[in-house]
N, C-alpha and C positions, 0 to 999 in steps of 0.2 A: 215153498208157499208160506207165507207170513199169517200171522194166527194176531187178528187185533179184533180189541174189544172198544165200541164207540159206546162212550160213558154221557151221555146227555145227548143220545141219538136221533131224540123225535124237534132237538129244539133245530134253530134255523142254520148254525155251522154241522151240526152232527148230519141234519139231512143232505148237504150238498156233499159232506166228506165221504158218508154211505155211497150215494150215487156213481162219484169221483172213481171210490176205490173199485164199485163192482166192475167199473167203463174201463177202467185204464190199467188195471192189475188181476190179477189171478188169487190175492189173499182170502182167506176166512171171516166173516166178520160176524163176534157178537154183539147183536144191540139192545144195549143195557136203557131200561126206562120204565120209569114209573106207569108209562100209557105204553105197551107195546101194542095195545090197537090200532093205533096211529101209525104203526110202521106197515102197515098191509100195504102190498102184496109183499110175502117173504118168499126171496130166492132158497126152496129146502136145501138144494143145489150147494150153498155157499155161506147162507145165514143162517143164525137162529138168534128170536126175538125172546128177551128173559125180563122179566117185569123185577123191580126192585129199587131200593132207597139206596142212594149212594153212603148215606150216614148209619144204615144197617150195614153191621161190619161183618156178621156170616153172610149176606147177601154179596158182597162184594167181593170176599174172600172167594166163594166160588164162581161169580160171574169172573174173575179176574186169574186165578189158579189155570194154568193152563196155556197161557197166552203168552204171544212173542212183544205186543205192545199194547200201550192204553193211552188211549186217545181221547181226552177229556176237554168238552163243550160245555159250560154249565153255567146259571147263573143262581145268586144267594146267597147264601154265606161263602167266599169261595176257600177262605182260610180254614173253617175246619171240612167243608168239603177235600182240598187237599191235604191233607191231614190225613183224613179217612183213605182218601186213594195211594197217599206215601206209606204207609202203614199196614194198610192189602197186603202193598206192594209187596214191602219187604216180607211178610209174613208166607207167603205163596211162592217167594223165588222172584218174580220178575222184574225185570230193571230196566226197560225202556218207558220213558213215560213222554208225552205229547199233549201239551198242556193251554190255553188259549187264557189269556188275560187282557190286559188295553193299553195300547202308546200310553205314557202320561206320568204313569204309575213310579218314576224315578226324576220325573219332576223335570226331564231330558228336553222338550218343547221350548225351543227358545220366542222370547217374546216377540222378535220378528214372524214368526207364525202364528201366536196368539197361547200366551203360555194358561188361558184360563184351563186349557186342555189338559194343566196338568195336576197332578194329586194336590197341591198344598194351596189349591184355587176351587181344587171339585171333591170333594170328602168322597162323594161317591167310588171314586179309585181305590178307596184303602181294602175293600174288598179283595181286589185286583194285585194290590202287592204284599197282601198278608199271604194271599195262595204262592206268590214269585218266591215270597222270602224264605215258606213254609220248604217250597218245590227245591232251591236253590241250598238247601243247607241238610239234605234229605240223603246228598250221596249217591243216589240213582243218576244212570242215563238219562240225561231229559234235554228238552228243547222247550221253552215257552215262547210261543207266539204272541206278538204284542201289535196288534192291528189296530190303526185307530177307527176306520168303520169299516163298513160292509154292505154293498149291495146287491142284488138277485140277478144282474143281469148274465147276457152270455159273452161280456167282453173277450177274446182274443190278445189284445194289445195290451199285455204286462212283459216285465222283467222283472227279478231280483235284483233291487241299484244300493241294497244295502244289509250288510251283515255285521250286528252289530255286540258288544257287550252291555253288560246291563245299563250303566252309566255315560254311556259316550256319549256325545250329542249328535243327534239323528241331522240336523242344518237341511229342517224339511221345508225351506222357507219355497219351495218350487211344487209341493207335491199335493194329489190330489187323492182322493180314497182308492184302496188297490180293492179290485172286484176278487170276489169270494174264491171264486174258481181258481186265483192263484196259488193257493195255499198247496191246493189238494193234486195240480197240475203237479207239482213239485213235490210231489210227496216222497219218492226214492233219495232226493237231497234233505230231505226232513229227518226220514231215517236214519240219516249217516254223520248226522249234526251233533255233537255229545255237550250235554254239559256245557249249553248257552242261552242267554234269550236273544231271541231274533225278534229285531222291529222289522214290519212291515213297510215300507214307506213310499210304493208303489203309484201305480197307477200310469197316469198319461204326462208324462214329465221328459221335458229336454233331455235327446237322447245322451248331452255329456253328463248329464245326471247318471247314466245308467251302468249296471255292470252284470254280465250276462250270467245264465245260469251255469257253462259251462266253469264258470271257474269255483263252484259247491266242489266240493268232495263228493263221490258218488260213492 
């Protein structure tokens, strides 16, 4: 049984990944958040709800101390947010980290897709690749997730059609947004991913675009 703590749990990735993991795994889950009111009803069962600031560092040391991974959903400042979380990290022992950032953020978007999408077109990304580059030179176990959006539906029809490094070019000139549920469906290949950013680049795309989950490392 896997012991993870969701670090930005009430926002809109933490609530589908909470759901995901209670549905489809047997894990523990702490959910870290400044409003744990918002996470009612709490399974005693499997969860516990702990109120706290990601950038109070005894708050996170113990929300974090104990745990086989940490699964960070956040938005803000995200460079020293992961800072603060690399830093937990190492101080407590643990060294899986699962991190969520935005396509763009390596400037990877070629202009046949529309490259405004990327960091040196939309300032708003450097958020995004201060926390990648913070995550990425930290040493830890990690995976960051680089989705370019997300929405609420209950789509079925994804694949994994791309596994990438940080800089490679995604050539999403066919692709449309991968529904939320992907992420969290795939989670056992999530886990076992070391020490990469993974773009997202999913959705409803020609199936020679595709390439199955079977070929993740499990």
């Amino acid at each position: 049984m896997t012991k993870i703590v969701i670090i930005g749990a009430t926002g809109s990735v933490g609530r589908v990944a909470r759901q995901m993991f209670l549905e489809k795994t047997n894990d523990e889950l702490t959910l870290f958040s400044r409003r744990p009111d918002r996470l009612k009803p709490v399974d005693s069962t499997r969860e516990i709800a702990v109120s706290g600031d990601v950038m109070n560092a005894s708050e996170l040391d113990k929300v974090i101390s104990g745990q086989d991974v940490v699964f960070a959903s956040l938005t803000g400042n995200l460079g020293k947010m992961a800072r603060a979380i690399v830093e937990s990290m190492k101080r407590v022992g643990v060294n899986r980290l699962i991190f969520i950032t935005s396509m763009g953020i390596y400037n990877e978007i070629p202009a046949s897709v529309g490259s405004s999408g990327n960091l040196r077109s939309n300032p708003v990304l450097q958020t995004y690749r201060d926390a990648a580059d913070v995550i990425e030179a930290s040493g830890l176990d990690y995976t960051i997730i680089r989705p370019g959006w997300f929405d609420s539906s209950n789509d079925t029809d994804y694949e994994i059609i791309g596994l990438l490094t940080k800089k490679s070019n995604p050539n999403t000139s066919h692709q449309r947004g991968i529904r939320i549920a992907f992420i969290f469906k795939n989670y056992f290949s999530l886990l076992s991913l070391a020490s990469i950013s993974f773009l997202i680049l999913g959705g409803r795309v020609p199936q020679y675009w595709k390439k199955s989950v079977r070929n993740l490392p499990l």
